[in-house]
mmCIF file of the N, C-alpha and C atoms, coordinates in Angstrom:
data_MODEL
# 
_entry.id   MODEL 
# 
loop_
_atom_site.group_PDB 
_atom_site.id 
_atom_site.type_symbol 
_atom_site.label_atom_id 
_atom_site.label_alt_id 
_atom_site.label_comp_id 
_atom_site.label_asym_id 
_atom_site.label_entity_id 
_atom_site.label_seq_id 
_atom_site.pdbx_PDB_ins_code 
_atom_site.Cartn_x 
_atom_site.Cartn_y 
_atom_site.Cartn_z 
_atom_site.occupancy 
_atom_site.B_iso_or_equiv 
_atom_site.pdbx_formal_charge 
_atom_site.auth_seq_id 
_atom_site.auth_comp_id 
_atom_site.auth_asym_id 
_atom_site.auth_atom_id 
_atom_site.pdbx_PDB_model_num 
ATOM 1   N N  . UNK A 1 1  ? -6.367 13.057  -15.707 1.00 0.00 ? 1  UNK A N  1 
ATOM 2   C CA . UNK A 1 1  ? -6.285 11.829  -14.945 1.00 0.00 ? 1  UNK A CA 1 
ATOM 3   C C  . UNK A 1 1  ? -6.144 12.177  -13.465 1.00 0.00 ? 1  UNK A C  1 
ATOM 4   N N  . UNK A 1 2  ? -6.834 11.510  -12.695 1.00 0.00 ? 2  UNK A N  1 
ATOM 5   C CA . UNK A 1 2  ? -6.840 11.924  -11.553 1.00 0.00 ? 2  UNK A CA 1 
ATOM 6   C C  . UNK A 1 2  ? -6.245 10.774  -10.247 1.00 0.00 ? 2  UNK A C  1 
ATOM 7   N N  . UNK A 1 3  ? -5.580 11.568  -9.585  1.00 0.00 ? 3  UNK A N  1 
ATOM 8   C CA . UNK A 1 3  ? -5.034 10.571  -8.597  1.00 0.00 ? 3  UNK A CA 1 
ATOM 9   C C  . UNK A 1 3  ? -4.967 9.384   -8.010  1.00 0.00 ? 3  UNK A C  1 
ATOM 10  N N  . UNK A 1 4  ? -4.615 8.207   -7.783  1.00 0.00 ? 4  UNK A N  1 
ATOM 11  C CA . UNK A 1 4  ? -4.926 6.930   -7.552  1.00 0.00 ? 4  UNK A CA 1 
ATOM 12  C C  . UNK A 1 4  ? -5.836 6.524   -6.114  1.00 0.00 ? 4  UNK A C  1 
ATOM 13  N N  . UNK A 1 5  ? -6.819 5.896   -6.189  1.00 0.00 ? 5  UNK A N  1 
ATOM 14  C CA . UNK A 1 5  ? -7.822 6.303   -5.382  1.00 0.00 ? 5  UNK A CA 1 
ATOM 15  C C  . UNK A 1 5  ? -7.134 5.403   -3.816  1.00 0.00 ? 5  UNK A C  1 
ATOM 16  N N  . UNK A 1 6  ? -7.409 5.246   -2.845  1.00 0.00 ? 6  UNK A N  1 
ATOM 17  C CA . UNK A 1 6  ? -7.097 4.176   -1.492  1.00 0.00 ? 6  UNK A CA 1 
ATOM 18  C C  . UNK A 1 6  ? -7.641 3.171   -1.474  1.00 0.00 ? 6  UNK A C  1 
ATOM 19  N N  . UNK A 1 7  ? -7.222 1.947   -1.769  1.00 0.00 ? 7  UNK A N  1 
ATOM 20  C CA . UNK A 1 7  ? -8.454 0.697   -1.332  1.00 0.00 ? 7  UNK A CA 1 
ATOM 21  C C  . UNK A 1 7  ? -8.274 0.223   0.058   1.00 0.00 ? 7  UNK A C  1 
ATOM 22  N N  . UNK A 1 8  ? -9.371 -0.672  0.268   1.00 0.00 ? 8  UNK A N  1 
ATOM 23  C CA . UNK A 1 8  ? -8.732 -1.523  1.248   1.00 0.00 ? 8  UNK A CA 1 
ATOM 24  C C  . UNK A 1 8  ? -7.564 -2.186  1.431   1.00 0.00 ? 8  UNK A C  1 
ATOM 25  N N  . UNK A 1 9  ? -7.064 -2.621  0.510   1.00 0.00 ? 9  UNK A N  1 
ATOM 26  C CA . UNK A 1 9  ? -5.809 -3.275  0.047   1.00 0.00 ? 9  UNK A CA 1 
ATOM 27  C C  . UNK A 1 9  ? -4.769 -2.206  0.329   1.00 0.00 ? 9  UNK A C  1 
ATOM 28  N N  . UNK A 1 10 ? -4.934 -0.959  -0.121  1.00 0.00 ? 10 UNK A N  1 
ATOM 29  C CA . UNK A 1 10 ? -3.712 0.069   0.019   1.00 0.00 ? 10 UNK A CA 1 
ATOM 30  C C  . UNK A 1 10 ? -3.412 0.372   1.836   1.00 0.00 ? 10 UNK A C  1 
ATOM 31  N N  . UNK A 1 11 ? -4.847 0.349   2.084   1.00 0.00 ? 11 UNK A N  1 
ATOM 32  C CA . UNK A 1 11 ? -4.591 0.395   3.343   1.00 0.00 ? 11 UNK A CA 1 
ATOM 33  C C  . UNK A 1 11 ? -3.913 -0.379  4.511   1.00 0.00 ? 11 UNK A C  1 
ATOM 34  N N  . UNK A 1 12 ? -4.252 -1.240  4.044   1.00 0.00 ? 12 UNK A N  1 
ATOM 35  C CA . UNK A 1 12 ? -3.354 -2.755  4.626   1.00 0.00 ? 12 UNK A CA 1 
ATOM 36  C C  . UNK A 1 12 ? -2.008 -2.735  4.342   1.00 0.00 ? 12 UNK A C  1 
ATOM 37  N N  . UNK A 1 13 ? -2.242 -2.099  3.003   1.00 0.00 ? 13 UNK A N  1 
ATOM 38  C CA . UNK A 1 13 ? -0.466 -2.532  2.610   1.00 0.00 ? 13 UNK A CA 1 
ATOM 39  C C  . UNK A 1 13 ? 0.203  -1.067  3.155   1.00 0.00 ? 13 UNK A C  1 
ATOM 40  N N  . UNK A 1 14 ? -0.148 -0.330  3.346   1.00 0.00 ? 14 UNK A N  1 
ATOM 41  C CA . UNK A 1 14 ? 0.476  1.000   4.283   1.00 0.00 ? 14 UNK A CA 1 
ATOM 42  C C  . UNK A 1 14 ? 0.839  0.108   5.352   1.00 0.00 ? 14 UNK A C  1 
ATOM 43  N N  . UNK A 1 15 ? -0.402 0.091   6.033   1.00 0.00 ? 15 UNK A N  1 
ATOM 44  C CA . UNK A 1 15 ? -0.042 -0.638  7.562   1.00 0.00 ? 15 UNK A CA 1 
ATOM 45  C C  . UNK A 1 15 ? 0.728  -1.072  8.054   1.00 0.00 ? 15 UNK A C  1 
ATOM 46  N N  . UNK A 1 16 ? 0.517  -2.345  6.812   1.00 0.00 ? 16 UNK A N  1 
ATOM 47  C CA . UNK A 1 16 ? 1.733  -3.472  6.828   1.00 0.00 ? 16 UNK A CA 1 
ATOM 48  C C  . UNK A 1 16 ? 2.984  -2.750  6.718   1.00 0.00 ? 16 UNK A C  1 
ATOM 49  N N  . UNK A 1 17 ? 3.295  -1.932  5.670   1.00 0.00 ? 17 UNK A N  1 
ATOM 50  C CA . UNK A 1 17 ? 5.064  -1.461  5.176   1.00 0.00 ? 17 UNK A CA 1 
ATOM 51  C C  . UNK A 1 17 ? 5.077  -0.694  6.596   1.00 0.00 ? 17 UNK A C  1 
ATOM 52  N N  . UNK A 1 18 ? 4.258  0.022   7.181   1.00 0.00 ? 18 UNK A N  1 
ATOM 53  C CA . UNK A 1 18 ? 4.541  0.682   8.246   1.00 0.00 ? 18 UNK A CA 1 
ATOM 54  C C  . UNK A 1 18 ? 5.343  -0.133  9.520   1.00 0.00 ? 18 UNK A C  1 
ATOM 55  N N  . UNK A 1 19 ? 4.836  -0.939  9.537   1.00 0.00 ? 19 UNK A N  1 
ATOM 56  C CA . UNK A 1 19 ? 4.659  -1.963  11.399  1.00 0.00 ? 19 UNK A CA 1 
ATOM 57  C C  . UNK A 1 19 ? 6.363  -3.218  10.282  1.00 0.00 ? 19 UNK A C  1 
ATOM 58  N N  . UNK A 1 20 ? 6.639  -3.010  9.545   1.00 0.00 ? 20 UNK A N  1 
ATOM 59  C CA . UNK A 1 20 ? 7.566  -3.495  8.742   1.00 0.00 ? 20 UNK A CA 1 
ATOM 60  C C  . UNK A 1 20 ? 7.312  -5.593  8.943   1.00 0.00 ? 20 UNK A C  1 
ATOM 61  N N  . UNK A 1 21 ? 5.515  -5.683  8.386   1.00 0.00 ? 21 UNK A N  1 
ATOM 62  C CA . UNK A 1 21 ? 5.660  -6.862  8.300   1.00 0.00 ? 21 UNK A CA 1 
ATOM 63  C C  . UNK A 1 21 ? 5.814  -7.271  6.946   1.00 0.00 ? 21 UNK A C  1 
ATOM 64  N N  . UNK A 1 22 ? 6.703  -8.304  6.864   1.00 0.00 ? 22 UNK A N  1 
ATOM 65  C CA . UNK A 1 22 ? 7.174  -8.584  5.402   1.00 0.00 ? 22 UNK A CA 1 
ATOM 66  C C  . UNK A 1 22 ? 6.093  -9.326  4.567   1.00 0.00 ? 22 UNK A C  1 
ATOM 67  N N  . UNK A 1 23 ? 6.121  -10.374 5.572   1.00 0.00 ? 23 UNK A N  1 
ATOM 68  C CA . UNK A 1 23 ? 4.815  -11.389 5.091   1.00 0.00 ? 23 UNK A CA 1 
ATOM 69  C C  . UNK A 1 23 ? 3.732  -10.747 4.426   1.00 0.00 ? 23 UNK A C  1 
ATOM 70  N N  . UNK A 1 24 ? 3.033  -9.640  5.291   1.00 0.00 ? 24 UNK A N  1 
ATOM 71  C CA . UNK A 1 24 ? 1.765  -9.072  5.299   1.00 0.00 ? 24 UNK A CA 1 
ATOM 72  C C  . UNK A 1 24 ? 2.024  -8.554  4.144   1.00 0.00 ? 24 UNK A C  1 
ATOM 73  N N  . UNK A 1 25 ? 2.756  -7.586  3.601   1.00 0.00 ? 25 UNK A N  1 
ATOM 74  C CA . UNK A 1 25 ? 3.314  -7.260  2.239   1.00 0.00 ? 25 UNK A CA 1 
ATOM 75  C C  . UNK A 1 25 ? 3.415  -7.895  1.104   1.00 0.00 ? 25 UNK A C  1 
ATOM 76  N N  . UNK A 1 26 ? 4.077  -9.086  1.270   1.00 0.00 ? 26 UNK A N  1 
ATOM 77  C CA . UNK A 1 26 ? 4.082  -9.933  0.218   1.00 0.00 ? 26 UNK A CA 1 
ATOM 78  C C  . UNK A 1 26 ? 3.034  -10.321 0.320   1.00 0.00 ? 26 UNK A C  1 
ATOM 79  N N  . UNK A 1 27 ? 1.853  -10.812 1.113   1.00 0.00 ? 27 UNK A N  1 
ATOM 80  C CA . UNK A 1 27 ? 0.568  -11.776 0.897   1.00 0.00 ? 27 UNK A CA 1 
ATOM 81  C C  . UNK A 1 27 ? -0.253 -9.988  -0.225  1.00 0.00 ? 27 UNK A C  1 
ATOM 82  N N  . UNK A 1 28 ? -0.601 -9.219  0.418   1.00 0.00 ? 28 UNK A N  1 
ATOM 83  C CA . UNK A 1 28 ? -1.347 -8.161  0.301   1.00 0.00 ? 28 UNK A CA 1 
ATOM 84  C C  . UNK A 1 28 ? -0.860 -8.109  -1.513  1.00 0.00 ? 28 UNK A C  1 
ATOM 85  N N  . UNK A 1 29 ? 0.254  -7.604  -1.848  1.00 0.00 ? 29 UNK A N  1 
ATOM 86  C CA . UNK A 1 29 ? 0.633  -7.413  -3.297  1.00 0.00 ? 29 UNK A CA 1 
ATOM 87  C C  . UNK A 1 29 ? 0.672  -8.743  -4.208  1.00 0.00 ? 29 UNK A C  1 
ATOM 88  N N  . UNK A 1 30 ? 0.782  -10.136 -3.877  1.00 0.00 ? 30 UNK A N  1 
ATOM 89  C CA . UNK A 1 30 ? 0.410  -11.253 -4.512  1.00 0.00 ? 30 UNK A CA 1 
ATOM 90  C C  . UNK A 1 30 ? -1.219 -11.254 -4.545  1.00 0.00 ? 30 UNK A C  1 
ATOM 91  N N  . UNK A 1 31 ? -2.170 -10.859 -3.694  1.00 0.00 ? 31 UNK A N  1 
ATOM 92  C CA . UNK A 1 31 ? -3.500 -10.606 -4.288  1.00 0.00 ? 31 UNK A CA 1 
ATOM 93  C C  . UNK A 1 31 ? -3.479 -9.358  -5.156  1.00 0.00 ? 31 UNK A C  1 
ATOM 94  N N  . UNK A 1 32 ? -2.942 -7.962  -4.878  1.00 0.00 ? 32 UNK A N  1 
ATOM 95  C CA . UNK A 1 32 ? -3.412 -7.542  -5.639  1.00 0.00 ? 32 UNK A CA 1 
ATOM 96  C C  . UNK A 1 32 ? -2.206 -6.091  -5.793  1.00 0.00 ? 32 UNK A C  1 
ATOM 97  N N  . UNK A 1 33 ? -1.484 -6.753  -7.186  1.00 0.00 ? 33 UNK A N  1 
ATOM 98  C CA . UNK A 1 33 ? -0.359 -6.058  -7.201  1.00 0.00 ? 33 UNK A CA 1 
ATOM 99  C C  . UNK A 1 33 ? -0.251 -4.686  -7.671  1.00 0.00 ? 33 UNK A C  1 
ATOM 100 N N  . UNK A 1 34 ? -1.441 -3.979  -7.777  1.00 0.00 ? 34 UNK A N  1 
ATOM 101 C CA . UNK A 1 34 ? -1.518 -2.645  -7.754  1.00 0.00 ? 34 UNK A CA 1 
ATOM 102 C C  . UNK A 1 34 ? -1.747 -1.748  -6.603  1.00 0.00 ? 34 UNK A C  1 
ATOM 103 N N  . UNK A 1 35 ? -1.683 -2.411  -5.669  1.00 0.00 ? 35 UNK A N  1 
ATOM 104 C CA . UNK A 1 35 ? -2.194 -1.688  -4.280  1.00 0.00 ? 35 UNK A CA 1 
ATOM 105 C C  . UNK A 1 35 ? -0.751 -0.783  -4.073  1.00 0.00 ? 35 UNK A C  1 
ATOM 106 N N  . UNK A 1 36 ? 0.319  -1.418  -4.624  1.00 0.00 ? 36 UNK A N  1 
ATOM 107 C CA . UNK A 1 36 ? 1.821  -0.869  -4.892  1.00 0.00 ? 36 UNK A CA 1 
ATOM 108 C C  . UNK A 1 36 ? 1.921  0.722   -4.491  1.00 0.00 ? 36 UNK A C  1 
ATOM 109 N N  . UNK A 1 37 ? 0.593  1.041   -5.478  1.00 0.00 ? 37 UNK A N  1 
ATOM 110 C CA . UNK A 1 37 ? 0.038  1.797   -5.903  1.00 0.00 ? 37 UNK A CA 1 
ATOM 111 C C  . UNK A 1 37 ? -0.653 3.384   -5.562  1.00 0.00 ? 37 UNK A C  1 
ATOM 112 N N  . UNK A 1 38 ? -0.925 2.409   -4.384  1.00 0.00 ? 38 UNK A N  1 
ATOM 113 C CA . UNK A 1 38 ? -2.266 3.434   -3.654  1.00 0.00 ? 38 UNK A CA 1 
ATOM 114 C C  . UNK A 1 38 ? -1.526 4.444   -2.643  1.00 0.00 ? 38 UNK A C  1 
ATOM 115 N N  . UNK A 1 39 ? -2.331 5.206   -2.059  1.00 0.00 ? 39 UNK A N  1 
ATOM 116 C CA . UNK A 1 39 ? -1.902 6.492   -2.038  1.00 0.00 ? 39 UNK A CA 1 
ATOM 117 C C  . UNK A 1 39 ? -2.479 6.535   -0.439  1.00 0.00 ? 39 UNK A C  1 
ATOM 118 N N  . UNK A 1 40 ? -1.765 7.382   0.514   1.00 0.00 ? 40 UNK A N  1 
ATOM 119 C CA . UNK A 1 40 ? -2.231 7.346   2.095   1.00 0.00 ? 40 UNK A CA 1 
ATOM 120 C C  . UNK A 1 40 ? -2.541 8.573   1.723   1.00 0.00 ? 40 UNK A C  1 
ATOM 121 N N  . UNK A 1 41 ? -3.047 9.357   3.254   1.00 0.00 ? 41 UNK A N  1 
ATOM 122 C CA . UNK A 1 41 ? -3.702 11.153  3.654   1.00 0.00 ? 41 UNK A CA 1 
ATOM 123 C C  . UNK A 1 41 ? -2.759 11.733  2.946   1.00 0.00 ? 41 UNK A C  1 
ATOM 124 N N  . UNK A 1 42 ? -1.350 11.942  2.593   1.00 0.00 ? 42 UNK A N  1 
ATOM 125 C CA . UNK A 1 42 ? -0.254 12.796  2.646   1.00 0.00 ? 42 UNK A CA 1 
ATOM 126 C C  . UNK A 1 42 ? -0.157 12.346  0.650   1.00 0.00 ? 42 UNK A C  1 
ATOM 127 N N  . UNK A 1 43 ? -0.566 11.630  0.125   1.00 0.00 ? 43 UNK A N  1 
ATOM 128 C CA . UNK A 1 43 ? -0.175 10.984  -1.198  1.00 0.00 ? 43 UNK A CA 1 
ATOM 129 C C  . UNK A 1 43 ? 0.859  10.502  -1.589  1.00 0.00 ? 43 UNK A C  1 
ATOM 130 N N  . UNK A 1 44 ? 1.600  9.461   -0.395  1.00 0.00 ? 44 UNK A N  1 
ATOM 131 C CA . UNK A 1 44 ? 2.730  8.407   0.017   1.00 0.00 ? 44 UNK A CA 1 
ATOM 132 C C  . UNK A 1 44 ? 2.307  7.249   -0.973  1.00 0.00 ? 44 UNK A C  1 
ATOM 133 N N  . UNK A 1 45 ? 3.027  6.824   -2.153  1.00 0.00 ? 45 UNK A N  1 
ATOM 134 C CA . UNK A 1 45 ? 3.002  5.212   -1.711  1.00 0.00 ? 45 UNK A CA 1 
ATOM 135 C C  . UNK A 1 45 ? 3.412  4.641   -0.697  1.00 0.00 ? 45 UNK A C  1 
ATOM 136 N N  . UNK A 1 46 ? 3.235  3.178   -0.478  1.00 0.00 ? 46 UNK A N  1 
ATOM 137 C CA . UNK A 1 46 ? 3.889  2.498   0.697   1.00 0.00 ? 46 UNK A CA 1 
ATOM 138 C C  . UNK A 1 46 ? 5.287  2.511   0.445   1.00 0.00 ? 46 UNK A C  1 
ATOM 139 N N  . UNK A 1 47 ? 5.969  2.565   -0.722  1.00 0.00 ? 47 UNK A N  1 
ATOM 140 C CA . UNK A 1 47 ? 7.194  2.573   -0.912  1.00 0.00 ? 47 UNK A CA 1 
ATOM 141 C C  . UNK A 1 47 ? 8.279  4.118   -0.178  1.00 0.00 ? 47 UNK A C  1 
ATOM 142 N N  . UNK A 1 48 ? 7.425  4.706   -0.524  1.00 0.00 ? 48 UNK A N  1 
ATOM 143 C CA . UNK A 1 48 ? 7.722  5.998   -0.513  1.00 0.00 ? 48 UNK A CA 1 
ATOM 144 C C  . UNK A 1 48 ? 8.341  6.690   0.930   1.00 0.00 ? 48 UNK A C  1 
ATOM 145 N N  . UNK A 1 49 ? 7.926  6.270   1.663   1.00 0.00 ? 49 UNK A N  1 
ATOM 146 C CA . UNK A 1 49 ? 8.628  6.185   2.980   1.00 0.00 ? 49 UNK A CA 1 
ATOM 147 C C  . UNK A 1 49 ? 8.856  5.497   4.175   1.00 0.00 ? 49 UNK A C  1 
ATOM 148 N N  . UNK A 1 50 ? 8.424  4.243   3.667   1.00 0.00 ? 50 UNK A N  1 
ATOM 149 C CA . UNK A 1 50 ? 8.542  2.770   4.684   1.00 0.00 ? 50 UNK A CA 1 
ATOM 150 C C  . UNK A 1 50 ? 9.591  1.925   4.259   1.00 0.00 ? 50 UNK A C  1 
# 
């Protein structure tokens, strides 16, 4: 199984957890709640250090 790929969505939702908008977060994972998920350059979730 191989690593979880980046969507657009992951990317946004990095962004977002980055710049610490809440909104943008919650809108981004109510469309599409696997972006949770996705993986930045370093293989961060957004959780992971935002």
């Amino acid at each position: 199984m191989g690593k979880p790929q980046n969507s657009s969505k992951g990317e946004e939702l990095h962004s977002a957890a980055r710049s610490g908008d809440l909104s943008a977060v919650q809108s981004i994972l109510s469309a599409d709640p696997l972006a949770v998920n996705s993986r930045d350059k370093h293989s961060r979730t957004p959780v992971e250090v935002y």
